[in-house]
ZADO-1210 file (C-alpha; in nm, 4 decimals, padded with zeros to 6 digits):
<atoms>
<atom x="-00.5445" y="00.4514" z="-01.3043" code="UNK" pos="1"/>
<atom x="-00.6029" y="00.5862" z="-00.9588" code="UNK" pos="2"/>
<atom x="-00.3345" y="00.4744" z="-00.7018" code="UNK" pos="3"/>
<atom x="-00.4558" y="00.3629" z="-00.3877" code="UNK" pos="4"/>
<atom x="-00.3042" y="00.3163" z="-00.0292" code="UNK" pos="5"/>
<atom x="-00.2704" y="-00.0196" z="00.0624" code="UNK" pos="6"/>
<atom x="-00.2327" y="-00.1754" z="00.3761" code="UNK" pos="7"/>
<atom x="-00.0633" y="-00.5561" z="00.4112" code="UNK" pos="8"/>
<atom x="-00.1060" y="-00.7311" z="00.7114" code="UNK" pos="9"/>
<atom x="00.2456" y="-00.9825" z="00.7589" code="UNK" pos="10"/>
<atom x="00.1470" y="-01.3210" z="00.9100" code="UNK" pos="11"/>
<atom x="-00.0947" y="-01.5265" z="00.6835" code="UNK" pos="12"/>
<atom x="-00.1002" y="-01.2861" z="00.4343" code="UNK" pos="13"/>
<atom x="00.2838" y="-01.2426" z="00.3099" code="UNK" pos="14"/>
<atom x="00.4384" y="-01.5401" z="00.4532" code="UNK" pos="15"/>
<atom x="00.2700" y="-01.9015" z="00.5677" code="UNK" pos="16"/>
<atom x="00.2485" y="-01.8492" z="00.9517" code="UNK" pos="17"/>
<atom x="-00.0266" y="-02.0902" z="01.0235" code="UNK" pos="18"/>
<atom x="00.1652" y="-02.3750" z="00.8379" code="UNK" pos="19"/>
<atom x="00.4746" y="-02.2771" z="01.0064" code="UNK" pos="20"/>
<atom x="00.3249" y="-02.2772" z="01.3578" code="UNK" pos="21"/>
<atom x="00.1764" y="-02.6002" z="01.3420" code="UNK" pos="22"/>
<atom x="00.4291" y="-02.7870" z="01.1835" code="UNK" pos="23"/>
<atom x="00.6697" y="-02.6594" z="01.4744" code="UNK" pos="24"/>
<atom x="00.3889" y="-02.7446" z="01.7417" code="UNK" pos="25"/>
<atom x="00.3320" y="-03.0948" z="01.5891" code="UNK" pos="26"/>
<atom x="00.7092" y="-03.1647" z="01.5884" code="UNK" pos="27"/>
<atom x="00.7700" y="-03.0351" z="01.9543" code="UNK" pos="28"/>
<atom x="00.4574" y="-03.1956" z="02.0992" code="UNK" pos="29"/>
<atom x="00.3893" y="-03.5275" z="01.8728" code="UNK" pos="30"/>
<atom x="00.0594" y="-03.3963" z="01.7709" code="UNK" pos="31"/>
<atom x="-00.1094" y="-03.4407" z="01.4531" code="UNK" pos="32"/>
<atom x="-00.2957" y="-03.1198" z="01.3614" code="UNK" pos="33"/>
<atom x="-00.3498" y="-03.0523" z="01.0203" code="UNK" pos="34"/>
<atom x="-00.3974" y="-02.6463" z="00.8719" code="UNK" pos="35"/>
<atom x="-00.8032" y="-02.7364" z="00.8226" code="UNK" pos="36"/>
<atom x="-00.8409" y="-02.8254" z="01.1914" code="UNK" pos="37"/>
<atom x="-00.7720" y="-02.4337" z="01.3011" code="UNK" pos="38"/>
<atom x="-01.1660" y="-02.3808" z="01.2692" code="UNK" pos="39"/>
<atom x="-01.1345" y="-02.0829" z="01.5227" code="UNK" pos="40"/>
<atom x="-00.9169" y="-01.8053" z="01.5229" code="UNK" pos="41"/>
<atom x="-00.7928" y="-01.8807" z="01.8663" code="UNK" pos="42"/>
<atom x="-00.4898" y="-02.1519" z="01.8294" code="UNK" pos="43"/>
<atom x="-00.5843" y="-02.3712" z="02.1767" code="UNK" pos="44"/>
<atom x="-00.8619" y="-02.5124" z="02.0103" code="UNK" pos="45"/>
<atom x="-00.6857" y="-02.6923" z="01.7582" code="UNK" pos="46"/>
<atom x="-00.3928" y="-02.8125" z="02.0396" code="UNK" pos="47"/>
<atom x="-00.6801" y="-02.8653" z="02.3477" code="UNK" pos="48"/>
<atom x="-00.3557" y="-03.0860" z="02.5064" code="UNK" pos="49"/>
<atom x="-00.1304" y="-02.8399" z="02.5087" code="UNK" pos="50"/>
<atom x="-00.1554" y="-02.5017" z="02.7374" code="UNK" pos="51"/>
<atom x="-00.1104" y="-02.1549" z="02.6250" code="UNK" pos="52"/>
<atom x="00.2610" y="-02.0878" z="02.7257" code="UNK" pos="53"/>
<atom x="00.3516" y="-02.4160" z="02.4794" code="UNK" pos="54"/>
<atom x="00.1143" y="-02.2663" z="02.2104" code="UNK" pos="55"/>
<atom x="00.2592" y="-01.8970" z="02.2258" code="UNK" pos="56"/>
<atom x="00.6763" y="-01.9643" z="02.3187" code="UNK" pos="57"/>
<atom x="00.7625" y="-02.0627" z="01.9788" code="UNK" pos="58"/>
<atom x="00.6302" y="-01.7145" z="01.8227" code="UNK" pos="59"/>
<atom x="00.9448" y="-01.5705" z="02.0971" code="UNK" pos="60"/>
<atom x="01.2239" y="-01.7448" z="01.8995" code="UNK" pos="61"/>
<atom x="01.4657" y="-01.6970" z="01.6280" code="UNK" pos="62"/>
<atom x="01.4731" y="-02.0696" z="01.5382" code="UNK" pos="63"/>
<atom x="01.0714" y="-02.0767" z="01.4605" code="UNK" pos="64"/>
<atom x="01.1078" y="-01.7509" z="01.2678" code="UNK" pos="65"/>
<atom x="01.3326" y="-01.8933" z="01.0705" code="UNK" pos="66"/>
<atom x="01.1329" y="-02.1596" z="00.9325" code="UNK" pos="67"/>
<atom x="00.8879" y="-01.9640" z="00.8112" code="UNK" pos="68"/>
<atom x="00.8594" y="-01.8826" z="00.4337" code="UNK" pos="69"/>
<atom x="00.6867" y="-01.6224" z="00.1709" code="UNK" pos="70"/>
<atom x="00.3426" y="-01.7420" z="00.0531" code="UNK" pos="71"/>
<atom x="00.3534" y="-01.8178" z="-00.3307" code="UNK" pos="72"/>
<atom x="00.3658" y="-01.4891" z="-00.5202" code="UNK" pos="73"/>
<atom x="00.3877" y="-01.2525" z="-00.2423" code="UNK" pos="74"/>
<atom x="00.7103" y="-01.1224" z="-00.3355" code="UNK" pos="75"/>
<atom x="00.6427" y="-01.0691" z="-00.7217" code="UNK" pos="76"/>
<atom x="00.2413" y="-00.8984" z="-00.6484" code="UNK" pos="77"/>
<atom x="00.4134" y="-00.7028" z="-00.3839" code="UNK" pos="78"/>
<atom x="00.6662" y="-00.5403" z="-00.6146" code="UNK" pos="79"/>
<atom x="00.4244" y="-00.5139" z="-00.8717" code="UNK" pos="80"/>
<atom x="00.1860" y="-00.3255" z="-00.6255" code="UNK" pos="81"/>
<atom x="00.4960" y="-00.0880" z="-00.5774" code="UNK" pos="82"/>
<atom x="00.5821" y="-00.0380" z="-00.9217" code="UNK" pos="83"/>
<atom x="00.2636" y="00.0293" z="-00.9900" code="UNK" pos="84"/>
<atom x="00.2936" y="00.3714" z="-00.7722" code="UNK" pos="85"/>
<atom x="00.0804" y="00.2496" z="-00.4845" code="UNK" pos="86"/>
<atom x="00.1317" y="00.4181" z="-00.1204" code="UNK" pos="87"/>
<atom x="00.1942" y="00.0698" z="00.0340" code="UNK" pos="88"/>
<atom x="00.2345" y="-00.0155" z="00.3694" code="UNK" pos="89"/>
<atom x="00.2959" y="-00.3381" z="00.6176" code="UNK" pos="90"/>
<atom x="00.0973" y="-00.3311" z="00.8927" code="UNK" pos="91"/>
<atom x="00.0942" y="-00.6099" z="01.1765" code="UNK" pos="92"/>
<atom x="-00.0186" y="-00.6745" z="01.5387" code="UNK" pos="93"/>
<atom x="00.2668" y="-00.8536" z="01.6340" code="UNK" pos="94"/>
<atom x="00.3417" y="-00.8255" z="02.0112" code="UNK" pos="95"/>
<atom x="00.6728" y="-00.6901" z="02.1315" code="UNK" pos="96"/>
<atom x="00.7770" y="-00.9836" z="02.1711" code="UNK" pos="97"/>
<atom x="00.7859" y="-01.1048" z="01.8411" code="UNK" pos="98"/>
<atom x="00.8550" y="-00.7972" z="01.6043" code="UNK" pos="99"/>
<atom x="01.1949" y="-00.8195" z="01.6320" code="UNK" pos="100"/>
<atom x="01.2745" y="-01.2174" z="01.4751" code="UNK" pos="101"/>
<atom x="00.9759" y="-01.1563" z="01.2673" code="UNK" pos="102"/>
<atom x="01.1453" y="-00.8770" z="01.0800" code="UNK" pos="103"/>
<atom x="01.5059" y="-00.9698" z="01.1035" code="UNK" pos="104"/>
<atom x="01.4466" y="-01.3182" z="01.0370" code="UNK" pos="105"/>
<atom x="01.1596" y="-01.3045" z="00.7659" code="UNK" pos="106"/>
<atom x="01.0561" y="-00.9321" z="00.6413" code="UNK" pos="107"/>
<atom x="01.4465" y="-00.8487" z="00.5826" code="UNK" pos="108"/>
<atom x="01.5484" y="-01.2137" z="00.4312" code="UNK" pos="109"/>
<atom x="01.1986" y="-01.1988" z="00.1785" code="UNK" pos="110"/>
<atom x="01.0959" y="-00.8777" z="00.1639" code="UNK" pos="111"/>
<atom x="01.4243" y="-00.6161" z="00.1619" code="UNK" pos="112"/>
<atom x="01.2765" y="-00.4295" z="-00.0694" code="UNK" pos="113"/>
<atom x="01.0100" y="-00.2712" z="00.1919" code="UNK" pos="114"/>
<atom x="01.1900" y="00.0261" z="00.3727" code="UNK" pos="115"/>
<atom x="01.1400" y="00.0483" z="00.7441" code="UNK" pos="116"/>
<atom x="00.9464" y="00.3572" z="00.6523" code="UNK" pos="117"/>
<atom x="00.6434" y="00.1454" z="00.5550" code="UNK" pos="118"/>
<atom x="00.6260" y="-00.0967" z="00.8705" code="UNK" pos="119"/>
<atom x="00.3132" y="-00.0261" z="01.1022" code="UNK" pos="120"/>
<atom x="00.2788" y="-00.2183" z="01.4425" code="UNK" pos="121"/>
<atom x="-00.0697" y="-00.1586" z="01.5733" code="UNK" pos="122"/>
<atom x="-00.3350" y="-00.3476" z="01.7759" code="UNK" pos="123"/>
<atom x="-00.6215" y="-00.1246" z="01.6006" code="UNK" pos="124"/>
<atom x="-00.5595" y="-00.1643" z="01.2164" code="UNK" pos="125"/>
<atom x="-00.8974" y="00.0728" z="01.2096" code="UNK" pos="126"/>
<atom x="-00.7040" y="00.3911" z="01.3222" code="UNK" pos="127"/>
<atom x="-00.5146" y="00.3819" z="01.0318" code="UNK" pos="128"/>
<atom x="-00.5685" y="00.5992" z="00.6919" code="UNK" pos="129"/>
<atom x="-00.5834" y="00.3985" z="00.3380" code="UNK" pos="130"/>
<atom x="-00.8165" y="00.3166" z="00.0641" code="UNK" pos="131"/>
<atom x="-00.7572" y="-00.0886" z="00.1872" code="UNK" pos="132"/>
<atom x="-00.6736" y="-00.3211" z="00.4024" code="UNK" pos="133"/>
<atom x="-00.5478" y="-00.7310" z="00.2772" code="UNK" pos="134"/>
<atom x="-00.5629" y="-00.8883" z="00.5939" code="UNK" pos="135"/>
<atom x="-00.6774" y="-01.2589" z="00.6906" code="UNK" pos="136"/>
<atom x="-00.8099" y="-01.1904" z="01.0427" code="UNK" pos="137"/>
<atom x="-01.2318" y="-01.1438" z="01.0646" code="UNK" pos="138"/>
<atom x="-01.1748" y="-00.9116" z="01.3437" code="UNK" pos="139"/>
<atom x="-00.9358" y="-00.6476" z="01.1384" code="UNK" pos="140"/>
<atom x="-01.1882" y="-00.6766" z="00.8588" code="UNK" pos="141"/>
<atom x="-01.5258" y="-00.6266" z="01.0751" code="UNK" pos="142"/>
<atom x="-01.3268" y="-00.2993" z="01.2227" code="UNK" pos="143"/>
<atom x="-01.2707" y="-00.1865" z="00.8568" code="UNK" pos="144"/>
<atom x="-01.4734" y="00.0975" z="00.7063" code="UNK" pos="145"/>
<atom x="-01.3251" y="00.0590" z="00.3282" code="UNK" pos="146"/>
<atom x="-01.2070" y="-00.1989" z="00.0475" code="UNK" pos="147"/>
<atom x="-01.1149" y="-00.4601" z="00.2565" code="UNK" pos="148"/>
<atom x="-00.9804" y="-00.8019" z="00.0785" code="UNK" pos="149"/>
<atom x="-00.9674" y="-01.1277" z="00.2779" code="UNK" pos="150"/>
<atom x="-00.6902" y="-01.4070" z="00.2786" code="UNK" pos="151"/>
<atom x="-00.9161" y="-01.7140" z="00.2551" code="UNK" pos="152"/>
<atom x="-00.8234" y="-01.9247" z="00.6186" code="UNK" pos="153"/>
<atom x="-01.0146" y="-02.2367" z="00.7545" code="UNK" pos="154"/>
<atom x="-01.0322" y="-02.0002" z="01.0588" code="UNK" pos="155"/>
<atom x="-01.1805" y="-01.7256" z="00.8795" code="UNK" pos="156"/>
<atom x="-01.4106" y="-01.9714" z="00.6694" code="UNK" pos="157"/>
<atom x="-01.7691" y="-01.9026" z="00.8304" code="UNK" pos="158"/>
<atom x="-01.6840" y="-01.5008" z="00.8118" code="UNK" pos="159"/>
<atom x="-01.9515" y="-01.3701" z="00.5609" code="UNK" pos="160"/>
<atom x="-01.7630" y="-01.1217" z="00.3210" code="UNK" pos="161"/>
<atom x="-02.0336" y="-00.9737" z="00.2002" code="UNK" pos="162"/>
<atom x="-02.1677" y="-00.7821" z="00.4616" code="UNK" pos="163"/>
<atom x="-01.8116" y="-00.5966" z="00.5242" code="UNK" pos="164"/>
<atom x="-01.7468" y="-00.4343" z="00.1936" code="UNK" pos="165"/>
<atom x="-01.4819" y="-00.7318" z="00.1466" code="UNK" pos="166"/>
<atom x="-01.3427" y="-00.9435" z="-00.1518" code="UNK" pos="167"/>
<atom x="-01.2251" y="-01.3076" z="-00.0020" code="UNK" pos="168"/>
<atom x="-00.9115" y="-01.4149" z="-00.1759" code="UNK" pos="169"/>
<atom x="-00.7295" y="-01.7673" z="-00.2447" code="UNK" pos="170"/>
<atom x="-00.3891" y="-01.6009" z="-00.3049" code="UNK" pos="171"/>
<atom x="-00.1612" y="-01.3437" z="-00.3902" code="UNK" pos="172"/>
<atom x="-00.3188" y="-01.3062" z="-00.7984" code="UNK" pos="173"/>
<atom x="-00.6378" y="-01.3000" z="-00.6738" code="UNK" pos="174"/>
<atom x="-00.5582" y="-00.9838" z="-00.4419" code="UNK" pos="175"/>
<atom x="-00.3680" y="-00.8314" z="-00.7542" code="UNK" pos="176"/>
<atom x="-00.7114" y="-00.9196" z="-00.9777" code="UNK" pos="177"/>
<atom x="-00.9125" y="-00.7325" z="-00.7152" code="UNK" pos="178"/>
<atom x="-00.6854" y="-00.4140" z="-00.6355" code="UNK" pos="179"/>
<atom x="-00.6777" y="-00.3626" z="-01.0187" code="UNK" pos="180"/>
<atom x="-01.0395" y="-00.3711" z="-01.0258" code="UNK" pos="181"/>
<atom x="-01.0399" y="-00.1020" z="-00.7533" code="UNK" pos="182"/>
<atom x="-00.7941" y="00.1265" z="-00.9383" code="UNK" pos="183"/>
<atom x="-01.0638" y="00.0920" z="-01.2434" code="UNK" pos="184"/>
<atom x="-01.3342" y="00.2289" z="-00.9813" code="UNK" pos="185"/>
<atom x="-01.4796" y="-00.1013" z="-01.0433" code="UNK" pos="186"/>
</atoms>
């Protein structure tokens, strides 16, 4: 079985920021957005009434970072990914803002098990080195020159898979389904 270096984006993809985000916005604001009405990656669509600052200030607090909770099975198919011998690595484009109650609050709460040693912050997940990238973002997986598998998102749900070399997952088995396939050379 050939081990592989894996990069794991965070948000989306190991815990539920989306559902987080707008539950928090909806609470704060009395709106009613549900996860299916974030058609677009950018977040001010789905809240037209509220402005950017509202949008964006509760990613710069403990109290929403708190909230927000491992997506089912990340914790068990990340081990498992580990165990298996695989070079794996987090890798996010969280602003400065935002790295430190996203780590402290959910990485070292969920995910202790991941050393420092393995946390990437980057804007350009492209620059990096590894056999693939799990990310839910179009734009990280149109950059992408390898194996690239896709976190199925309503925002990411018009994004065409097939023409980046990608695998489009529903979850966390799913992922695990397709790495092993990759470690097979299939």
């Amino acid at each position: 079985m050939r081990k592989l270096r894996i990069l794991i984006d965070m948000d989306d993809v190991l815990w539920d920021l989306l559902g987080t985000w707008i539950q928090y916005l909806n609470e704060t604001y009395n709106t009613n957005v549900a996860v299916e009405d974030v058609k677009e990656w950018d977040m001010q669509k789905a809240f037209p009434t509220l402005t950017k600052l509202q949008i964006f200030i509760p990613l710069k607090t403990r109290r929403f970072w708190e909230r927000v909770k491992p997506l089912p099975d990340a914790q068990k198919y990340l081990r498992m990914l580990m165990k298996s011998g695989h070079d794996v690595y987090l890798v996010s484009a969280s602003t400065p803002d935002t790295i430190y109650n996203k780590v402290t609050c959910v990485l070292k709460k969920y995910f202790p098990f991941i050393p420092d040693s393995r946390l990437i912050f980057t804007n350009n997940k492209s620059l990096l080195k590894a056999d693939v990238l799990i990310d839910d973002a179009p734009h990280n997986i149109v950059s992408w020159d390898r194996a690239s598998i896709l976190f199925d998102e309503p925002y990411n749900a018009t994004f065409d898979e097939r023409r980046y070399n990608c695998s489009r997952v529903s979850g966390w088995k799913d992922a695990y389904v397709v790495i092993c396939g990759l470690t097979n050379g299939e």
